[in-house]
C-alpha angles and dihedrals in degrees: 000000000000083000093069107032088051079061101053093040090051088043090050088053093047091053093047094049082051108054088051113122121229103251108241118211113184108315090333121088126208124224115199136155101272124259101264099076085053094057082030093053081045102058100044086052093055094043103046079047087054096042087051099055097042084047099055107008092090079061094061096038090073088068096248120116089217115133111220113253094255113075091172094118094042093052092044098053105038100068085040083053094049081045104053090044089057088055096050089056084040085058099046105039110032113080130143114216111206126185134154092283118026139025116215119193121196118194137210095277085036093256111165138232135175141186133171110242079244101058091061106121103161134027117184121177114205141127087024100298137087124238120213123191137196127161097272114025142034116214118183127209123194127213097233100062115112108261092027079147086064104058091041090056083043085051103047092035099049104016110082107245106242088061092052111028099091096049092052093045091051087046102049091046085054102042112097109203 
């Protein structure tokens, strides 16, 4: 019975990232992680960090800084905690800007990269995320990212076909909806 329900909860979250709209701003538009794994990353935090004080807190109110013998929920949820914190700066600092003549990546520690629509040499699709490639620079876009339907318009219609003809073949025979 988890099992299920951990399938239609996970389905539920996969249709609402999905149905998340790329933010415009002027004639750019922004491509982020929807919303969802932000108010997702939030509440696991809140709640490892519940688990572990309902878990070891009764150890400490004795007035004893002794930890129990058994460290199982520590060890679980500290590496889920450094995880979802990850994912919350994933959320608020990667976004890809797309417009008509340029792609900007920023990366986690907002880190930028840019490309021209016409240096683009190689395009390669795997592991869920395009690759774009120019000379001098190698930009990744994920297939998660809200307006994922946008780049890939911007990519058929101003990208010449046999650059990108593999990568879309190997994404459309991927892709599950």
């Amino acid at each position: 019975m988890a099992e299920i329900a951990a399938a239609v909860f996970g389905f539920i979250i996969y249709l609402l990232a999905k149905q998340t709209k790329p933010k415009e701003v002027g004639d750019k538009i922004v491509l982020r992680l929807p919303i969802i794994y932000w108010y997702l990353a939030i509440f696991l935090l809140i709640f490892l960090f519940g688990l572990l004080v309902r878990v070891y807190y009764p150890h400490f109110k004795i007035g004893e800084f002794s930890l129990p013998s058994d460290l199982a929920v520590f060890y679980i949820s500290s590496p889920m905690m450094i995880a979802s914190i990850i994912l919350l700066f994933y959320c608020k600092n990667h976004e890809i800007i797309i417009d008509k003549k340029t792609i900007q990546s920023f990366g986690l520690f907002r880190n930028k990269s840019e490309l021209s629509w016409k240096e683009i040499n190689k395009v390669t699709f795997s592991q869920s995320a395009f690759r774009v490639y120019s000379p001098k620079v190698k930009i990744e876009i994920i297939t998660y990212l809200a307006g994922l339907d946008v780049f890939l318009k911007f990519l058929q219609e101003i990208v010449p076909a046999e650059i990108s003809k593999d990568a879309l073949k190997k994404y459309k025979s991927s892709s599950l909806f």
